[in-house]
C-alpha positions as CSV (number, residue, x, y, z in Angstrom):
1,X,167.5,60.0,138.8
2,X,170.6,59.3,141.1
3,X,171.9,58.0,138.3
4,X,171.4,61.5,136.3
5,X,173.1,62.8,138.8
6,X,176.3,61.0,139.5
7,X,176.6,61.2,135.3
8,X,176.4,64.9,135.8
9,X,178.5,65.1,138.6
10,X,181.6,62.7,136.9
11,X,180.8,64.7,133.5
12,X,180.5,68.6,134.2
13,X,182.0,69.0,137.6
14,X,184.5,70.9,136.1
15,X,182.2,73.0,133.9
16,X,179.7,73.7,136.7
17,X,180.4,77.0,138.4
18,X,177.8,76.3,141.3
19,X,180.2,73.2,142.2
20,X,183.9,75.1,142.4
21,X,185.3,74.7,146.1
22,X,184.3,76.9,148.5
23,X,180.7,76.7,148.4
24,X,179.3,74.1,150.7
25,X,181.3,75.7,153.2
26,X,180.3,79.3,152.5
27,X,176.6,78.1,152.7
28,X,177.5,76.3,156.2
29,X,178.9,79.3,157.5
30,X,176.1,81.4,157.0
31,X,174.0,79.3,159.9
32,X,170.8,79.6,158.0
33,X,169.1,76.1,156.1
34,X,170.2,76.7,152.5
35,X,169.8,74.6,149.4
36,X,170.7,74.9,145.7
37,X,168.9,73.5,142.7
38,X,170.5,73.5,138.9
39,X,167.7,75.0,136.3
40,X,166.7,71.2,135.9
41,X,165.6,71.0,139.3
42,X,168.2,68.8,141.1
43,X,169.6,69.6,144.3
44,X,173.0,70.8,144.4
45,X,173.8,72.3,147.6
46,X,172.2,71.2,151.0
47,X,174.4,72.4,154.0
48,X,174.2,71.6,157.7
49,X,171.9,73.7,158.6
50,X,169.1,72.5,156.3
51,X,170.3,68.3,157.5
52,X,169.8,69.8,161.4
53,X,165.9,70.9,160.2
54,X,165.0,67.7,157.8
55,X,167.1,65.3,159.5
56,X,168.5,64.3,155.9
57,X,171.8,63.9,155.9
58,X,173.8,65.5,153.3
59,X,174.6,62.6,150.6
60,X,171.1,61.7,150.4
61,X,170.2,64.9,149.3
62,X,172.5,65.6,146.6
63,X,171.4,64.8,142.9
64,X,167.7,64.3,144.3
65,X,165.3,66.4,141.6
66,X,162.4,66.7,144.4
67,X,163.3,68.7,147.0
68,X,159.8,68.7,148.7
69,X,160.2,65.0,149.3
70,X,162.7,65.6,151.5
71,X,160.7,68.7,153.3
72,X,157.8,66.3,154.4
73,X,157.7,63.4,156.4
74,X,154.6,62.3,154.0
75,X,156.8,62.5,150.8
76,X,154.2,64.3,148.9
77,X,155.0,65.1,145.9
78,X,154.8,69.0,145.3
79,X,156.3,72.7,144.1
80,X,158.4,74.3,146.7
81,X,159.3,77.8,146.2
82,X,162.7,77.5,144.4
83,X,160.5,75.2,141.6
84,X,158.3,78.3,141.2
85,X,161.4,80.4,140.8
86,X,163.0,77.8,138.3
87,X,160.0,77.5,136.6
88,X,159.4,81.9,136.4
89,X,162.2,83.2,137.0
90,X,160.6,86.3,136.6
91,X,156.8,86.3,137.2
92,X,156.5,84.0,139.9
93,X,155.2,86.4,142.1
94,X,152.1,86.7,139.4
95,X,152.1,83.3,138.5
96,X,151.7,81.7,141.5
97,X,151.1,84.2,144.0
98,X,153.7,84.5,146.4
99,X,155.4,87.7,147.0
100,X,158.5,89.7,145.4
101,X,160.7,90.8,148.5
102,X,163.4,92.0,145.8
103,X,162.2,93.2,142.6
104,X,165.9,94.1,141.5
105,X,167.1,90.4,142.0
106,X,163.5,88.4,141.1
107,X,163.4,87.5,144.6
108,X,160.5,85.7,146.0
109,X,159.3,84.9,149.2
110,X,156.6,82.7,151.5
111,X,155.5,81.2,154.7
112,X,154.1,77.8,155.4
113,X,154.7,75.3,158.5
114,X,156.3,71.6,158.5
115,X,156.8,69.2,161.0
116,X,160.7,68.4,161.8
117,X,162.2,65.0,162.0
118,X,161.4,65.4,165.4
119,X,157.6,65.2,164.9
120,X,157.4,69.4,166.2
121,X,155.7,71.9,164.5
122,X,157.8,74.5,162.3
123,X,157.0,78.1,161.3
124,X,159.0,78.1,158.2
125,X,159.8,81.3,156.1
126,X,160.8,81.0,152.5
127,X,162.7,82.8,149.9
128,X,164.0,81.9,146.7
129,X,166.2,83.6,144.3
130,X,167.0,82.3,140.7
131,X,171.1,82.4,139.8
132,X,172.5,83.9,136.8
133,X,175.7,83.0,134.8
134,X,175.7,86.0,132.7
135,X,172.2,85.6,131.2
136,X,171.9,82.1,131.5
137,X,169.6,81.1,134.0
138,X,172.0,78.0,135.9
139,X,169.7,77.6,138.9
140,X,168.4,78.7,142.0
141,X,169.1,79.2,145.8
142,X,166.8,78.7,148.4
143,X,166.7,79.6,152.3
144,X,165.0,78.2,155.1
145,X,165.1,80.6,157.9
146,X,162.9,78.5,161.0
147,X,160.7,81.0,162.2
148,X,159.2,79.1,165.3
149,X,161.1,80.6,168.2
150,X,160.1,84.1,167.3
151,X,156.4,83.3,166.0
152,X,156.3,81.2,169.8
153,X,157.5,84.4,171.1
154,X,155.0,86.5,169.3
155,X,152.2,84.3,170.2
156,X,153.3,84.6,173.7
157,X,153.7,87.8,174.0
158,X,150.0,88.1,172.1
159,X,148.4,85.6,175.1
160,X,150.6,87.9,177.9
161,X,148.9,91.1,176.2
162,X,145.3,89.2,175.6
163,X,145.9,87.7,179.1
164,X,146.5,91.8,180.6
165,X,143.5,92.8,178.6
166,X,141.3,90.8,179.6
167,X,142.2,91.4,183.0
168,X,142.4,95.3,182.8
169,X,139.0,94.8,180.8
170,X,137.2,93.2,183.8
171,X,138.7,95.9,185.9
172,X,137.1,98.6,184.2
173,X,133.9,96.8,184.3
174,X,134.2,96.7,187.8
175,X,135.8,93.7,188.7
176,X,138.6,94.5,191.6
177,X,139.0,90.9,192.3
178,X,140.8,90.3,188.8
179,X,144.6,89.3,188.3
180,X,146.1,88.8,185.3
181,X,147.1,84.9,185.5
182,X,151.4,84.0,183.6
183,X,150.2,82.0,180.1
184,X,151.6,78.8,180.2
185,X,154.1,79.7,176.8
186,X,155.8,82.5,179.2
187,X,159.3,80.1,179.5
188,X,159.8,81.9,175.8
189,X,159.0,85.9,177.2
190,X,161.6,88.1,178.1
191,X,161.5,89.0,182.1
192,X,160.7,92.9,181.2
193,X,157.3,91.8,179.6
194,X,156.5,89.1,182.5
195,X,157.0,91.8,185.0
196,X,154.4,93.8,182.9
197,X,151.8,91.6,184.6
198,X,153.0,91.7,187.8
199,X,152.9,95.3,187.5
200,X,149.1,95.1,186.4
201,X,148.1,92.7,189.5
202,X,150.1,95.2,191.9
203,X,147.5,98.2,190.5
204,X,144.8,95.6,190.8
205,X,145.4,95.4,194.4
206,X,145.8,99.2,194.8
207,X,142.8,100.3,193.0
208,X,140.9,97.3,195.2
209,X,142.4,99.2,198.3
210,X,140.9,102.1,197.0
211,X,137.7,100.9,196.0
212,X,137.4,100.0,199.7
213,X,138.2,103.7,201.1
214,X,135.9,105.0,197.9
215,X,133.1,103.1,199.4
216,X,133.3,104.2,202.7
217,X,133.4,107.9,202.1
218,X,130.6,107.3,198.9
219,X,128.3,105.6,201.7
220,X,128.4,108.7,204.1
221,X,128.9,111.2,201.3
222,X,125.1,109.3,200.0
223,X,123.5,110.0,203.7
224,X,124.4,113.4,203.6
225,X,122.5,113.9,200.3
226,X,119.9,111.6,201.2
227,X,119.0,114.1,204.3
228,X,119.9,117.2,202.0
229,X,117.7,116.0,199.1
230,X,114.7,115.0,201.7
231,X,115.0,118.4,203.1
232,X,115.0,120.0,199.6
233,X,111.9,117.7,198.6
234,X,110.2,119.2,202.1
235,X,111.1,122.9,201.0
236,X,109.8,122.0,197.6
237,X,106.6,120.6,198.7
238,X,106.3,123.6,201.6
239,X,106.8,126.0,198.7
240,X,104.7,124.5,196.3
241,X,101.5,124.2,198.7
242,X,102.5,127.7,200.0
243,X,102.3,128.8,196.4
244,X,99.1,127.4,195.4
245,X,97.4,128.7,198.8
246,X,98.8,131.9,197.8
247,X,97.8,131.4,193.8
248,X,93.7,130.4,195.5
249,X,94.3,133.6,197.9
250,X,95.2,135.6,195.0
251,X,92.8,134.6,192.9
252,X,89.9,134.4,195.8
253,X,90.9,138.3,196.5
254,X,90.7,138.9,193.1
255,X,87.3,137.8,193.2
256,X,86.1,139.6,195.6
257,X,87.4,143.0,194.8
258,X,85.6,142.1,191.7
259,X,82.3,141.2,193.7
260,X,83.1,144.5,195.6
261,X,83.8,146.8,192.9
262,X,80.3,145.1,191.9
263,X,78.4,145.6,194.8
264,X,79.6,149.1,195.0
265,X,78.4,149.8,191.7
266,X,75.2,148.2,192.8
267,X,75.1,150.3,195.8
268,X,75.5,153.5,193.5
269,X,72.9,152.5,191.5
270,X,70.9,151.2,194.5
271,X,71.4,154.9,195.9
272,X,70.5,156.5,192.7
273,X,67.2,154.5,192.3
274,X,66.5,155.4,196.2
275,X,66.7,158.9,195.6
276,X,64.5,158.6,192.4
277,X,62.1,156.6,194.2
278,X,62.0,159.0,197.2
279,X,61.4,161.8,194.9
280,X,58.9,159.7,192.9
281,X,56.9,158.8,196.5
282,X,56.9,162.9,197.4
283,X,55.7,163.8,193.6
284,X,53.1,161.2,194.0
285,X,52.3,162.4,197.5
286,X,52.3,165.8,196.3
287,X,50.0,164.8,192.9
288,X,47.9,162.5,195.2
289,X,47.4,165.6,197.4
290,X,46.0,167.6,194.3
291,X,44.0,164.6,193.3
292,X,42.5,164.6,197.1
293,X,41.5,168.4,196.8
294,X,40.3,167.7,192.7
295,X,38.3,164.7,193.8
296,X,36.6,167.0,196.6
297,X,36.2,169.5,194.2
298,X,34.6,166.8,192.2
299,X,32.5,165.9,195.0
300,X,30.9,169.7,195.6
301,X,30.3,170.1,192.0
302,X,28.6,166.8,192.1
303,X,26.7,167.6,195.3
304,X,25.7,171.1,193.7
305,X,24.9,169.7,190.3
306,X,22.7,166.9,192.5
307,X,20.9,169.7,194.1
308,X,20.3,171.3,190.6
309,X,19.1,168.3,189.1
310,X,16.5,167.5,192.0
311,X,15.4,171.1,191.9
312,X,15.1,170.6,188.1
313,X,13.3,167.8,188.6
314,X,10.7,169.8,191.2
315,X,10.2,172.3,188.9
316,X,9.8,170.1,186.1
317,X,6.9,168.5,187.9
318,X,5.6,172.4,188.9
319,X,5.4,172.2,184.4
320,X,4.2,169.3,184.1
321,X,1.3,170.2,186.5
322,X,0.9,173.3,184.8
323,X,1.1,171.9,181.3
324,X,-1.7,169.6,182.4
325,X,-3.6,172.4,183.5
326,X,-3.0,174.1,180.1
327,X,-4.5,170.7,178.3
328,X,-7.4,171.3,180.4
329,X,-7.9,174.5,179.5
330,X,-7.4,173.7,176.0
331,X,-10.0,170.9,176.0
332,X,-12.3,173.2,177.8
333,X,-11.9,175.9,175.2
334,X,-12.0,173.7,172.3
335,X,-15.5,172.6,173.8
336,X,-16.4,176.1,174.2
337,X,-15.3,177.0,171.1
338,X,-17.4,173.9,169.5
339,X,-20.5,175.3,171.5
340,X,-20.2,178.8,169.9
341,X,-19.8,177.8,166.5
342,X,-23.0,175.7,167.2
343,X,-24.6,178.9,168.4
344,X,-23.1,180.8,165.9
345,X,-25.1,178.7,163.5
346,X,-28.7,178.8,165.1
347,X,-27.9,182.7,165.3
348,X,-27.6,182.6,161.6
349,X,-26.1,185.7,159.7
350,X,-26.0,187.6,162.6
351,X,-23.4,184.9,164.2
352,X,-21.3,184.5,161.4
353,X,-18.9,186.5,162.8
354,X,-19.1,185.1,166.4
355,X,-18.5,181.6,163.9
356,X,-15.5,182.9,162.7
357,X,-13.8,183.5,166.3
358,X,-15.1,180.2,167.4
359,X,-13.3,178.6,164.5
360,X,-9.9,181.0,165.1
361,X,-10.5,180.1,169.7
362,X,-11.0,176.7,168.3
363,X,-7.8,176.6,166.4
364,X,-5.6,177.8,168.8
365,X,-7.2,175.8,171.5
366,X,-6.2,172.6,168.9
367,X,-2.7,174.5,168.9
368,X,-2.4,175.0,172.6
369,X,-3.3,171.7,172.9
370,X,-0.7,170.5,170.2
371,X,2.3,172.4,172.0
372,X,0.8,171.2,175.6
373,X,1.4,167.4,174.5
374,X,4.6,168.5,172.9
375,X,5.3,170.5,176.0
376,X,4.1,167.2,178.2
377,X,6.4,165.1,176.5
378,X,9.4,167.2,176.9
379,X,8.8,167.1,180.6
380,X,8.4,163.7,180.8
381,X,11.8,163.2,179.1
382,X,13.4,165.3,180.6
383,X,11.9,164.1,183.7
384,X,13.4,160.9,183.1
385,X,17.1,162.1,182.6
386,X,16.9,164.3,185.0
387,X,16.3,160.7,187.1
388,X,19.4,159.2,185.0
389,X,21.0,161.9,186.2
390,X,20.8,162.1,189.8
391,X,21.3,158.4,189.6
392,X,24.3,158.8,187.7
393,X,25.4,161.6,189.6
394,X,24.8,159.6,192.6
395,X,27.2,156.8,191.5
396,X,29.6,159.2,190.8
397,X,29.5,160.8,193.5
398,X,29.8,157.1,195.6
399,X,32.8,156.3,193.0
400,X,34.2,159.9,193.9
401,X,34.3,158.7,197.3
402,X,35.6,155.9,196.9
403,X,38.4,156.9,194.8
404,X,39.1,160.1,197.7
405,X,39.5,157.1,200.2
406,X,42.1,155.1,197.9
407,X,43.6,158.2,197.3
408,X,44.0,159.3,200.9
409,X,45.7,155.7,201.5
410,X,47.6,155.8,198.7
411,X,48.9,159.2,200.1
412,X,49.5,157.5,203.3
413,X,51.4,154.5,202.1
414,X,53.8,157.2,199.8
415,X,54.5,159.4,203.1
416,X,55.5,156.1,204.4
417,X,57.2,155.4,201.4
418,X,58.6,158.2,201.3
419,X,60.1,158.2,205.1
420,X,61.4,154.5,204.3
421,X,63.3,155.7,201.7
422,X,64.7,158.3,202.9
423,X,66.0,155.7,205.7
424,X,67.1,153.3,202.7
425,X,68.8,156.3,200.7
426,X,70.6,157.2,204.2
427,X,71.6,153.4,204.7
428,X,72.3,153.1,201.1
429,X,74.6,155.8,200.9
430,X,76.6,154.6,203.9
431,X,76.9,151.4,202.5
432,X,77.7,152.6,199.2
433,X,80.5,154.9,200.7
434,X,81.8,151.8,202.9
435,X,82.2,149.1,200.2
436,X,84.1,152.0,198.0
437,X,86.6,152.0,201.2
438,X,86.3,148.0,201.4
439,X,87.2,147.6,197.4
440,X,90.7,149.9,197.9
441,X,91.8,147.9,200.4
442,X,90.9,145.0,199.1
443,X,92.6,145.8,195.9
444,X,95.7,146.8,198.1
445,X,95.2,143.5,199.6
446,X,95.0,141.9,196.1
447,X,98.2,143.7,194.9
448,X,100.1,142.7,198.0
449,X,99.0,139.0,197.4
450,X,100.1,138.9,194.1
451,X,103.6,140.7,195.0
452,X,103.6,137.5,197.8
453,X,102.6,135.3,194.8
454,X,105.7,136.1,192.6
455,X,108.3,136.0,195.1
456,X,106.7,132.6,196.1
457,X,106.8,131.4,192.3
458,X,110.9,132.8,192.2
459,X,111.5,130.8,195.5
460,X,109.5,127.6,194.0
461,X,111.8,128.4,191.2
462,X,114.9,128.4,193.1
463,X,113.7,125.5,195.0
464,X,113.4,123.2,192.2
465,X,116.4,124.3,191.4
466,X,118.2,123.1,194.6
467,X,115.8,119.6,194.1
468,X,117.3,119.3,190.8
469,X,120.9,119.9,192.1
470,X,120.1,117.3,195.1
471,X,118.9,115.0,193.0
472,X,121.4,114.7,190.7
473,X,124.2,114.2,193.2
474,X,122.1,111.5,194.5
475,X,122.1,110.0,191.2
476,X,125.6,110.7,190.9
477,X,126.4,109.2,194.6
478,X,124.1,106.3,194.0
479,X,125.7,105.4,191.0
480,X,128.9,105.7,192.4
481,X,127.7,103.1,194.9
482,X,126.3,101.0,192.2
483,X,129.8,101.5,190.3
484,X,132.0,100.8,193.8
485,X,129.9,97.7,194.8
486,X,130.1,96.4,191.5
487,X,134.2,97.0,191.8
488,X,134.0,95.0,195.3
489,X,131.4,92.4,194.1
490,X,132.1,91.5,190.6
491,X,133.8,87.6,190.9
């Protein structure tokens, strides 16, 4: 391939426009590594800049038709950027995927690394742009620019800005005691952006200071709420038991002006039924005085209708003694009558008409003697109930008494009654008029409980209120605590 080129060089230096004089030391002077391929690929141009990064010294490179040889210590064998560009001098950038930094002049651009002839690491950017003669596509000119200084200096100045985040990071958590520490790439940092850190450590040790003075004033400002909130809890507890004795108060009062209002109507009613009972008592003395004088009454008709019946009963045996007489007389005239008609028949004709009164004395003796049996029982049956009746009348008249001595205690225990109640209706009353006086000012007692009640329930309101206020700022101060111990004991 040397050979290729040496031919070339001997046989169209003259025609070759990329190889009039001038141009090595235009590319030299422009201080950035610059080579030249023709369209077959073969390096044309490699100036000073490019031997200083490859360590390939300018001869060796000329006429060589793979540039990427020359790029690696390895010697792999691959496309670099200015092949792509030879190869599409117009679609590279879809092709193969690198980018078009100049759409106007197809020119293409990448990044990749490569170790010098040194043996260091290199951040390399690439661009490539193919060359035109007219329309004819003679080749293409690549530059190296090494971007390691500035991509060293961007990574440093990312640790610096991790380093000062990290360190501002565990100061907001809480840690005072953290300073931002120089990254060991800082030899490549500007002094303005080292003194950045210094800057952060010097606040460090301020906001430490502070921390301190913080603490101090949190830790008295928290004993002062700790005495203001246990007085608060106090009042709240004071209140609260003050309101529920009031709320049972209330509600006890309540009560009883209920049970008073009760027993008031009670006593009304009480009252009521005391005067109707006392009225009753002297209604029923009254009626059991007309049943005392009734029952006497009784007792004289029952004595005079005794006396009747016994003298009935006198006379009736004064008949019955008379009525026996009567039978006698009857039997005796019957006989006699018997006798005549037997005379009347010896007597012949001339006693026919003494026969004929015989028979008619005769009869009426049978009459007489009829009606006196008739007559005989009657008396004797009215004998008999004249005997039921005195010995009904008799009972009666025991029952009668009886019933007069009930009644007369029955009128004795009314007037007693009555006296009693009068008494109770007297009492009654009193009471009655007392427990109305008791039930107003026990509902005025009520009222002004309640009244007590509500303000008590406002100033349990307002209490928990201050709690609430007290307790928060505890919260708040203890957490500032929590927050400022954390600041001073965070490692």
């Amino acid at each position: 391939m040397a050979e290729r080129a040496d031919e070339g060089e001997k046989s169209g230096a003259s025609q070759n426009p990329l190889e009039r004089a001038g141009v090595q030391q235009l590319l030299d002077g422009t201080g950035q590594a610059t080579f030249v391929l023709d369209q077959d690929g073969v390096i044309v141009e490699w100036n000073a800049a490019i031997v200083e990064l490859t360590g390939v010294a300018r001869e060796e490179a000329i006429g060589h038709d793979r540039v990427s040889e020359l790029f690696y210590p390895d010697g792999r064998r691959a496309d670099t950027l200015a092949d792509r560009a030879l190869e599409e001098p117009a679609r590279a950038h879809r092709e193969f995927g690198v980018e078009l930094r100049d759409p106007e002049r197809n020119r293409f651009g990448d990044t990749s690394t490569m170790v010098d002839r040194h043996g260091d690491e290199k951040h390399i950017d690439f661009s490539a742009t193919p060359l035109y003669d007219g329309p004819d596509l003679v080749g293409v000119i690549e530059v190296v620019v090494d971007r390691t200084d500035e991509i060293d200096q961007r990574d440093a100045t990312v640790d610096l800005v991790e380093e000062i985040g990290r360190t501002t990071a565990d100061i907001s958590r809480g840690d005072l005691s953290a300073r931002a520490s120089v990254p060991g790439s800082s030899d490549v940092l500007d002094d303005a952006l080292l003194s950045v850190l210094e800057d952060v450590n010097e606040m460090a040790d301020s906001l430490e200071t502070l921390a301190g003075r913080v603490d101090d004033r949190t830790t008295a400002m928290h004993d002062v709420v700790d005495g203001a909130n246990e007085a608060a809890d106090d009042v709240a507890a004071t209140v609260t038991d003050q309101r529920a004795m009031l709320e049972d108060a209330a509600n006890e009062m309540q009560s009883f002006a209920a049970g008073m209002q009760e027993v008031a109507a009670q006593a009304g009613d009480v009252d009521a039924a005391a005067r109707d009972a006392s009225a009753a008592a002297t209604a029923g003395i009254e009626a059991g005085a007309d049943a005392r004088e009734a029952t006497e009454s009784i007792v004289r008709v029952s004595d005079d209708l005794l006396e009747s019946v016994e003298t009935l009963s006198e006379e009736l045996s004064e008949i019955e003694a008379v009525v026996e007489i009567v039978a006698d007389v009857a039997d005796e005239t019957n006989l006699l009558a018997l006798n005549a008609n037997i005379e009347a028949a010896r007597a012949g004709e001339s006693g026919d008409g003494f026969a004929i009164v015989a028979d008619h004395v005769k009869t009426l003796a049978d009459e007489t003697r009829s009606h006196t049996n008739d007559i005989a029982e009657s008396v004797d049956e009215l004998t008999d109930q004249s005997q039921a009746t005195i010995d009904t009348v008799d009972r009666a008249v025991g029952h009668i008494e009886t019933s007069a001595s009930r009644i007369d205690a029955v009128v004795d225990s009314l007037e007693s009654i009555d006296e009693s109640v009068d008494e109770a209706t007297e009492g009654i009353a009193e009471v009655a008029r007392v427990t109305d006086d008791q039930a107003a000012s026990v509902e005025e007692l009520t009222a002004t409980i309640e009244s007590v009640r509500d303000r008590s329930q406002e100033t349990e309101s307002a209490t928990d209120r201050i709690v609430t206020a007290t307790d928060r700022q505890e919260r708040i101060v203890e957490e500032l605590l929590e927050r400022v111990d954390e600041l001073q004991t965070v490692e």
